[in-house]
N, C-alpha and C positions, 0 to 999 in steps of 0.2 A: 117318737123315736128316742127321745131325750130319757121318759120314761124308761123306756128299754134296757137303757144302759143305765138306769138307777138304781133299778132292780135287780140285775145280775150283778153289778159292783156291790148291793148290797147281801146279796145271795156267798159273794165270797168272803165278804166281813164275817157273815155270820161263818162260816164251814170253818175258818181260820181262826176265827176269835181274836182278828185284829182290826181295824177300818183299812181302807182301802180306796184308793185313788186310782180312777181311768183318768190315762190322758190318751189325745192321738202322736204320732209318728214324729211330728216338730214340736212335741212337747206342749200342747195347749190342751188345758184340763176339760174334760166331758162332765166328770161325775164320780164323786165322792161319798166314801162312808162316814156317818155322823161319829162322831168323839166325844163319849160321854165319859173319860177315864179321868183319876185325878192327878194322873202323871204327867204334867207339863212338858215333859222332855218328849212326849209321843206327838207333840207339835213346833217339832223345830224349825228353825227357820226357814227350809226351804219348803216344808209340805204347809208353812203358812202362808208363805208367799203364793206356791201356788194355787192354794183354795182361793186366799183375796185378789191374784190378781188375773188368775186366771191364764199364767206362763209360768217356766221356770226360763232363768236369765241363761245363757248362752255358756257362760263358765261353768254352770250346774250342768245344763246339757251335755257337756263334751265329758265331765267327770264320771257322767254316767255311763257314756258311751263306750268309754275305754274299756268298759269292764266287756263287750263283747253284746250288750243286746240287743244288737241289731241284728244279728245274725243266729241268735239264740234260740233253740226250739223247746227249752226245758227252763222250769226255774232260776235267778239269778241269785246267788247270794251277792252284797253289795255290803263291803263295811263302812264303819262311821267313820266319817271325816269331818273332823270338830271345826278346823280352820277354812271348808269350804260353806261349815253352817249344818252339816247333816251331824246330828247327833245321835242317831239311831241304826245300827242294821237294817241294813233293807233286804227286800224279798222283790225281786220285778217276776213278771211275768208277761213273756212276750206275746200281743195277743198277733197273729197271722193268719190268713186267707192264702190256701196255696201257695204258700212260700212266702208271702213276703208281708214282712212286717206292717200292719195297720195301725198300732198302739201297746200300750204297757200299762198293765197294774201293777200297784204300787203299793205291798205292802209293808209294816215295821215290824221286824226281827228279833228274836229275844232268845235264850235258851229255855226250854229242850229246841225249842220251835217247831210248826208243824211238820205233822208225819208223811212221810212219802205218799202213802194213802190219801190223804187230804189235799196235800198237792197237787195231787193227781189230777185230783177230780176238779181242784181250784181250775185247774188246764183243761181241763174240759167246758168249764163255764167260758174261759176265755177265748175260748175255738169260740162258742157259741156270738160271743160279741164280738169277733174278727168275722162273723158273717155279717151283723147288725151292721157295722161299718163298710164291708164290702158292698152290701144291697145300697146301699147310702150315698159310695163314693161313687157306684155303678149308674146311680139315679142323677146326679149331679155332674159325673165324668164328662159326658157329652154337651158342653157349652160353648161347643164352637161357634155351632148357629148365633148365638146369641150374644158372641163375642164378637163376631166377626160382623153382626147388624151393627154392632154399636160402632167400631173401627173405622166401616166404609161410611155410614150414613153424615148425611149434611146438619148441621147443626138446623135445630125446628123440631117440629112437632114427631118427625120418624125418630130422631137423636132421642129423645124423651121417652118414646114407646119404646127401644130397643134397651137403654140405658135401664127402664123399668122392669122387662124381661128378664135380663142378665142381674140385675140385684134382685128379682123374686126368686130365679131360680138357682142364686149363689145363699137365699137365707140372709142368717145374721152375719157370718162373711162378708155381707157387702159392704159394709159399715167400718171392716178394719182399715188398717193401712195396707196399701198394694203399691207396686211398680209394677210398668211391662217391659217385658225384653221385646226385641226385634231381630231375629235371627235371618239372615240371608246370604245369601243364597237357598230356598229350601226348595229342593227339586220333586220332595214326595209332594201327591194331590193331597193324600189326607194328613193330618198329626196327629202324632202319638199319644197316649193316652195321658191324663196328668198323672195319672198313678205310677206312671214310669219316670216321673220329672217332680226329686223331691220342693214340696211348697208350693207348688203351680197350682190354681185355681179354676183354670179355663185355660184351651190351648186350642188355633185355630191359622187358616192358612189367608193370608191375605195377597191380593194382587197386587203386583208392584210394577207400575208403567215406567216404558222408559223415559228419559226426559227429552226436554224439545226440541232440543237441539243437542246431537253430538260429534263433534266436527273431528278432524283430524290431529287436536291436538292434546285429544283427551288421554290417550296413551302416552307419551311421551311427557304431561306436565305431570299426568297425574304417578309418575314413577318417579322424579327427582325428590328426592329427602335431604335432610339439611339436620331434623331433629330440632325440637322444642327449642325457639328464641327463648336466650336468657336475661330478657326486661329490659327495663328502659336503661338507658345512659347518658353519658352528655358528651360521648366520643364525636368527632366534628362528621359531618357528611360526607360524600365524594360525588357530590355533582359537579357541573361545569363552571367552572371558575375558583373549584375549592384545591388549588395547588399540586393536583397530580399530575404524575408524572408519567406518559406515554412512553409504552413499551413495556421492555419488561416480561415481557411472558406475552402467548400466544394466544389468541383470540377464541371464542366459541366454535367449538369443533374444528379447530385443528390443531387442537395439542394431541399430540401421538397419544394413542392409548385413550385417551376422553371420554367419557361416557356417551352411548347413543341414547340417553333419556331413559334406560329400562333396567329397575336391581335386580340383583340375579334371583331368579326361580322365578314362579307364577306372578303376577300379578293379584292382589283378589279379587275377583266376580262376585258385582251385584246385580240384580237383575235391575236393568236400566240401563248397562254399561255398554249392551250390544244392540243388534237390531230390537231382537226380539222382549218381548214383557215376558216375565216371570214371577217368582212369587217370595213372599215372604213369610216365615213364620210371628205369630203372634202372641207373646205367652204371662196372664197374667198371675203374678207372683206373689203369695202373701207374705207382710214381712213385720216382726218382731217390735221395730223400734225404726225411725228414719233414719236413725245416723249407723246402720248395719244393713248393708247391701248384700253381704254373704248368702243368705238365702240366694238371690237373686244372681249374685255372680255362678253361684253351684249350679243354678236351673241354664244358665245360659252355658257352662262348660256341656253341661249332658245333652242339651239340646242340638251343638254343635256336631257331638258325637254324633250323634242319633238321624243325624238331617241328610244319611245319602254322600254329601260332599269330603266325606272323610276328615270334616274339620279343618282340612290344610287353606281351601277357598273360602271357609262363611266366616264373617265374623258378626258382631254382636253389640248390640246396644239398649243402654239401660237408662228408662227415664228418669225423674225425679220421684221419689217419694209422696203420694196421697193418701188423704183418707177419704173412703167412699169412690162411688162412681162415678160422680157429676164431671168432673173433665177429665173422660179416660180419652178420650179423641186428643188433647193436648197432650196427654204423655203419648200418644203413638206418636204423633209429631216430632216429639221430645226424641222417641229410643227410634225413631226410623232417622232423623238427622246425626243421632250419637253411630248408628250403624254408618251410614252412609260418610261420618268424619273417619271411621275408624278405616273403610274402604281407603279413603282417599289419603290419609296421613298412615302409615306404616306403622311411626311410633305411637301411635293410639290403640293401634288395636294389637289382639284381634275382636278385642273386647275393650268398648269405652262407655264411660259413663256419661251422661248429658252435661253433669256438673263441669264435665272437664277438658271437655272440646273446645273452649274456647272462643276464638273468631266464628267457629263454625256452626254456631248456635245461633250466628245470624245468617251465614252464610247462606245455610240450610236452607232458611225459612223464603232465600229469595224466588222468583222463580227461574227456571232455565231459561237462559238466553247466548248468545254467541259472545264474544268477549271483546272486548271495547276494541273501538280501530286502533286505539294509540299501540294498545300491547297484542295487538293479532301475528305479527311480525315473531316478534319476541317469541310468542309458544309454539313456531312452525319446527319440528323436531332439527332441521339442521341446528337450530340455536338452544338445544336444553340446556347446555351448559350456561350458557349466557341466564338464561332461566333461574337454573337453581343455587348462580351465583347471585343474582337478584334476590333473590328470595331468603337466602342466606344474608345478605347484606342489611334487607330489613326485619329477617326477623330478633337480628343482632344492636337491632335499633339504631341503624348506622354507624355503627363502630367497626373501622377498618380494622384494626389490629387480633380483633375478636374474631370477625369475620375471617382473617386471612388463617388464622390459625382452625378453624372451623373447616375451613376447606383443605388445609394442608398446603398451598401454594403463599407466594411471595406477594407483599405487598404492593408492590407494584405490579403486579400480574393481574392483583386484584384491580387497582386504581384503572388497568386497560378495558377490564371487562365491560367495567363499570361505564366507562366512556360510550365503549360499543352499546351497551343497553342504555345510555342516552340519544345515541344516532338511532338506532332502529326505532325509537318510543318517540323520542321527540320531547320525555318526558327532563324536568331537570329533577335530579334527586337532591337536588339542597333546598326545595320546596314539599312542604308539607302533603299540600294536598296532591302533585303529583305524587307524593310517596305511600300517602295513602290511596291513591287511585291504582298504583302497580301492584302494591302489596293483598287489596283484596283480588285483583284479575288473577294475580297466582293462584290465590289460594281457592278463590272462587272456580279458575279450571280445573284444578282437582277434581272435579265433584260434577 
């Protein structure tokens, strides 16, 4: 196949009289005309960079892009731009299959430059290799199966056959660097093609069980928000014996007006959250460089769209950064926990990445269980206030003044709550390890 597209890129070198550069769709070079001129300037920096590296960087891409040829059905003219490195007029030619762009040649521009005639026919060669990659992407499109063996299987000897599978029939792709997204809610059985989801390599649907427990308080905790603790401090505690002052403001659920546990609009659904098991999408992403997620955040915006739920209920998570296959079962782990933090923390999602979840990159990893005796009290919905004034309290690292201002109520409203969520827990909050024992049961009910 590689051949194929040697030959035609070579076949427009010669009709043009210039070399000529296939790349595909995210900019990653296929195949090249040879440069036997003695004009130095016909290898400027970006068409050297991407013979040797085999990309062009992401600054170059967007340069190019502005000019329209993603959408282009005819030749591009593209002028030099000395300060981005292109020192040459360029010629693109958008290669497409039924509409939609599969790749671009790339060639340098000069005056007279070629004739409409030649052009023409250059676009005819490049129809012919927007099939070459059609038949290509069509042959490789369908690796759900093989995605979805590797996702569900147990590590041993089927994790190895399936892991083998999926990098025979991804090629030398499998060797790059990838991430997975984990989209859910996804109510369709089958997913969409990766041709519809730019960068995606493999798209497939996986089952997502519910957990083992889901009691009564999963609604109610898991809707209080407070928004990202602001780090450590050395602000004093408010357990028992640390100088508060009872009174002051009215107890968990009954301050007029209070919240009943739930912010306004939907809630988001995972599948897990109800009785029933559902499904998740699973979508492996090829990506540029580790430290540029964008590929990957674009695959997860469109896949939202695309998933039935109108994007208002799914949200989306994205693992870390690999290269190769060997632990793709740990990023699903990775982007189904970043999903499932983004569900349960509002300000995460609708989209979070693994890197940036936080607590809940362990949280995740626990399994489902019912929530300790000390705080079962605490998460029963008459008390979410009490809840997500706790919750606020430590994730403020105990600092009352910060806390009180976070909630918008009075200090001493605060110091009562505080009291209350020591009678019900039993816990003292000017001891570490109760502080740390309340602090993961919140956050751990979330989820």
């Amino acid at each position: 196949m590689k051949g194929d597209y040697q030959e035609l890129v070579d076949e427009i070198s010669t009709l043009l009289g210039t070399p000529a550069t296939l790349e595909n769709r995210d900019f990653g070079l296929i195949a090249f005309g040879a440069h036997d001129s003695d004009d130095d300037s016909a290898m400027d920096p970006v068409r050297t960079r991407s013979i040797l590296t085999r990309k062009s960087t992401p600054a170059v891409r967007a340069w190019f892009e502005g000019f329209g040829i993603t959408r282009a059905t005819g030749p591009v003219r593209i002028p030099a731009a000395p300060d981005a490195g292109v020192f040459r007029d360029r010629i693109c030619l958008p290669v497409r299959h039924r509409g939609v762009v599969l790749g671009y040649v790339w060639l340098l521009d000069a005056e007279p430059g070629p004739s409409h005639e030649r052009l023409a026919a250059a676009m005819e060669v490049a129809a012919r290799i927007g099939d070459l990659l059609a038949d290509e992407e069509r042959a490789g499109a369908d690796l759900s199966r093989e995605l979805r063996a590797t996702l569900t299987a147990e590590r041993g000897w089927q994790y190895d056959m399936a892991v083998a599978a999926l990098r025979a029939a991804l090629g030398p792709d499998a060797d790059g660097l990838h991430t997975l997204v984990c989209v859910a809610p996804w109510p369709e059985e089958d997913s969409p093609s990766p041709r519809t989801v730019p960068g995606a390599a493999a798209l497939c649907t996986v089952p997502w069980s519910p957990p083992a427990w889901a009691g009564p308080v999963a609604g109610p905790v898991a809707a209080f928000g407070t928004g990202r603790g602001a780090g450590a401090g050395s602000g004093r505690g408010a357990g028992a014996g640390s100088g508060r002052s009872p009174g002051g403001g009215p107890g968990a659920g009954s301050a007029p007006g209070s919240p009943t546990g739930r912010t306004s609009g939907p809630a988001p659904h995972l599948p897990g959250s109800d009785a029933g098991p559902g499904r998740a999408l699973a979508a492996l992403v090829r990506l540029r460089s580790g430290d540029n997620l964008s590929p990957a955040t674009t695959a997860a915006g469109r896949l939202r769209g695309l998933g039935g739920a109108g994007g208002a209920g799914a949200v989306a998570g994205i693992a870390a950064p690999r290269r190769g296959l060997a632990d793709l079962d740990l990023a699903w782990r990775e982007a189904t926990s970043a999903a499932r933090a983004a569900s349960a923390q509002p300000h995460l999602g609708p989209l979070a990445e693994w890197a940036a979840i936080g607590p809940y990159r362990m949280l995740t990893a626990l399994p489902a269980a019912e929530p300790d005796p000390a705080v079962r009290a605490l998460l029963a919905p008459a008390h979410a206030e009490l809840a997500r004034t706790a919750e606020a309290f430590l994730d403020h690292a105990g600092q009352a003044g910060r806390t009180a201002t976070a909630l918008g109520i009075h200090r001493q409203t605060l110091y009562y709550r505080l009291s209350r969520v020591e009678q019900l827990t039993g816990l003292d909050l000017d001891a570490g390890e109760d502080r740390l024992l309340l602090h993961m049961a919140l956050k751990a009910a979330r989820l």
